[in-house]
N, C-alpha and C positions, 0 to 999 in steps of 0.2 A: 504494500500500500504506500500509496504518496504521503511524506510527512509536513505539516505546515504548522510554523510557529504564530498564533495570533496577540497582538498585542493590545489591550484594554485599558480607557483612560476612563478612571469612573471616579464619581464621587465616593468621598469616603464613607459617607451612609448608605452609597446602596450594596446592595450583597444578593441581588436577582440575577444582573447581568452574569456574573461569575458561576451563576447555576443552573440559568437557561439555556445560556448558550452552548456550554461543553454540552448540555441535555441533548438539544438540537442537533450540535453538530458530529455528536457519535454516532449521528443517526446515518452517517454519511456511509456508503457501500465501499466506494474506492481510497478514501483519504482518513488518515488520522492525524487528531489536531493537537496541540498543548496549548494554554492558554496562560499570558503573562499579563498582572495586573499593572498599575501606577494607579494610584489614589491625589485627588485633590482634596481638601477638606471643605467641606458642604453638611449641614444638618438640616436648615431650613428652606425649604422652596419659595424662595425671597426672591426679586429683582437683586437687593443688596447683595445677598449672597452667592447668589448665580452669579455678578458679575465679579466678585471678590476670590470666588473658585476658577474662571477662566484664565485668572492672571498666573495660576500656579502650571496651567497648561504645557510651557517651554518644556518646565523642569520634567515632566512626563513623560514629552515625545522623545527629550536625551536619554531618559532610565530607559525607557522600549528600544530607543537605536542600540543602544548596547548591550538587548539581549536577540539582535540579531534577527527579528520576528519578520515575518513576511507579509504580513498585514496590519493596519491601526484601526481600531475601530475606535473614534469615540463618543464613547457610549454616555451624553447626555441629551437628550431631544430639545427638552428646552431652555437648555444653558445658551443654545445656539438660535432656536427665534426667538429669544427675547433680545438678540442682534438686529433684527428687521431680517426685511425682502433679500432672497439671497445670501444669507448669512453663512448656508453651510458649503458653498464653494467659497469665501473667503476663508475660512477657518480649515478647509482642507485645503486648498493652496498653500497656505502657510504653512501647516504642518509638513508637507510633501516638501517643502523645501526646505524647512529646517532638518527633515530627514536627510534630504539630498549632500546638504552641506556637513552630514557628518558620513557621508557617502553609502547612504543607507538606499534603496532604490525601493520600499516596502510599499504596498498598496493601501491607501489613506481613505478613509470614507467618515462620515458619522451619520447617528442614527435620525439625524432629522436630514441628511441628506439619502440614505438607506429607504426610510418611509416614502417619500416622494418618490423616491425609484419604484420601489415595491409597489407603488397603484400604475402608476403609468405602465410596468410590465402587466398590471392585472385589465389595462387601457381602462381602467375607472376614470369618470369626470367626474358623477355624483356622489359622494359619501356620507358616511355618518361617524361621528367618532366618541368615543369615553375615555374623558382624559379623570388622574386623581386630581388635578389641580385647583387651588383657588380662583377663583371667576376670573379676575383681570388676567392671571395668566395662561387659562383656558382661551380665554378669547384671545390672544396674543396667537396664538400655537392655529387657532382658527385664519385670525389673519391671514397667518404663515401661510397656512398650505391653500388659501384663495390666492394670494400672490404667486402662489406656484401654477394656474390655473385650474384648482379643483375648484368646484360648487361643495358649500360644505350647507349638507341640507339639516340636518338637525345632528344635536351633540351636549353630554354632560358634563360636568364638574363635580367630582366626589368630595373639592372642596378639602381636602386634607393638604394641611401644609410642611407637618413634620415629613421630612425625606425616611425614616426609621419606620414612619406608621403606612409611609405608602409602601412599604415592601411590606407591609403583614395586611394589607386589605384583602379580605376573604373574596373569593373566585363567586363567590353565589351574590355579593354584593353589585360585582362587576356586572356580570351576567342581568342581573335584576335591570341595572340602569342600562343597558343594554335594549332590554326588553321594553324600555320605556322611551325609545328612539322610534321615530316616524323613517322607517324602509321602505317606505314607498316608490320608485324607479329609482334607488340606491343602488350603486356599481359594486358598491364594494364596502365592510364595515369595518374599522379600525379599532380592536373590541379592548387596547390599553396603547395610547399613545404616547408611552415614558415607560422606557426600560427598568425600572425601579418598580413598577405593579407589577406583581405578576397575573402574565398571562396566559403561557404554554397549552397549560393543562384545560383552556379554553377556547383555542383558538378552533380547532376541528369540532369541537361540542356547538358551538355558536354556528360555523360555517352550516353543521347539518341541519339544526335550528331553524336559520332563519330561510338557508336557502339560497344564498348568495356569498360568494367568497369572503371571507373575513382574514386580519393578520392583525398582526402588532407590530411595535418596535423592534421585537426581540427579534421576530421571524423575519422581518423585513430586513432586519442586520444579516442575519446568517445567510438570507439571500444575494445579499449585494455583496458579502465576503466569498460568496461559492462563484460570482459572477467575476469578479477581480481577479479571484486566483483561476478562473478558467476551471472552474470543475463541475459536474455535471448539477443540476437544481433537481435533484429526485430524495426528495425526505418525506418517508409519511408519516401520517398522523399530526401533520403541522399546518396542515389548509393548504389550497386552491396555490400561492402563491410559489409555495418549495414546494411543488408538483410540475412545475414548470418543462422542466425536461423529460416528465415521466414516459414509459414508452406508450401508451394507452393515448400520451395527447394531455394536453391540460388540463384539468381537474377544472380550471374557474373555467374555460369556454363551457363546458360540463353542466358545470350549475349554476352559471347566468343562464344557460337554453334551458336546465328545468325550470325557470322562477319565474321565467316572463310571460 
């Protein structure tokens, strides 16, 4: 099997990424991964703090260059639109070349550039989403991905601001607000938009649900990392989106045709 080192820049509160993702990506047939942290420090899902965590970013991308990893993910969704329009090709820019200058050639993504990919390969326009976030930065994250050209038709706020509490929100909570979203000619539903809730173990429960493709941050990351490194997108039990390569054909064309 192919080996690849990934690299992860997370806050220091979350502790999802580091256990969905390896979840995910063992799921892989041809490739096995190892996964390398850096932490910034973040408790609260604050503007203050978000942008007070961005700063510690440098030091992160130097710790990851020197363990040599073949890919960056980093893993904050809305540390990056609360930058505005376009945010997450400045902040991979930057990193890609602060890599380059320590002649590191690693493939650079984040999750709020991840997620935008991850609908547009699902060629969604209309969405829906459930973010944990407090309102102003719920709507922030909405913005975001209108300026990216989605239509974002309806969407919640769990409203929780502890970073610690949104990595322990219960899956049947998720689901519930979920269920309280207007699907109506929706493409596609984003069932945790912040890799900090977890979502995994919902994402295919929700897809069969509602009827139409659903993903998250998580899945949308492990997509655009299997996409980077050139490897095939066939993971099941993770939704429509990492079924992409499957030999059967797509899984979302599948069940967009049954839902319409």
């Amino acid at each position: 099997m192919s080996q690849f080192r990934i690299g992860l820049v997370v806050p220091s509160s979350n502790v999802t990424v580091e256990t969905e993702m390896p979840r995910i990506l063992g799921r892989h047939r041809t490739a096995e991964f190892s996964f390398h942290s850096s932490r910034m420090r973040m408790h609260t899902v604050s503007p203050e703090q978000l942008r007070a965590m961005n700063t510690q970013r440098e030091r992160c991308i130097l710790e990851l260059g020197d363990a040599g990893v073949d890919a960056v993910l980093y893993a904050c969704l809305v540390a990056v639109m609360v930058g505005g329009p376009g945010e997450h090709r400045r902040v991979e820019d930057s990193i890609a070349r602060q890599l380059l200058a320590g002649e590191s050639a690693a493939a650079v993504l984040s999750s709020a550039g991840a997620l935008t990919e991850g609908l547009r390969a699902l060629r969604a326009q209309r969405i829906a989403l459930v973010t944990p976030y407090v309102r102003p930065l719920a709507e922030q994250v909405v913005a975001y991905l209108e300026s990216e050209g989605f239509a974002v038709s309806d969407w919640r706020a769990l409203e929780v601001e502890d970073n610690g509490e949104v990595g322990r929100i219960p899956g049947a909570q998720v689901l519930d607000a979920a269920r309280q979203l207007d699907l109506k000619d929706v493409d596609a539903l984003v069932i945790s938009a912040c890799v900090q809730m977890p979502s995994l173990d919902l994402v295919q429960r929700a897809e069969d649900e509602f009827g139409l493709p659903v993903l998250s941050a998580a899945t949308a990351g492990a997509y655009a990392l299997l996409r980077r490194l050139r490897l095939a997108v066939d993971i099941p039990d993770a939704g429509s989106l990492l079924r992409a390569d499957a030999v059967h054909g797509p899984v979302s064309q599948r069940v967009q045709g049954d839902s319409r």
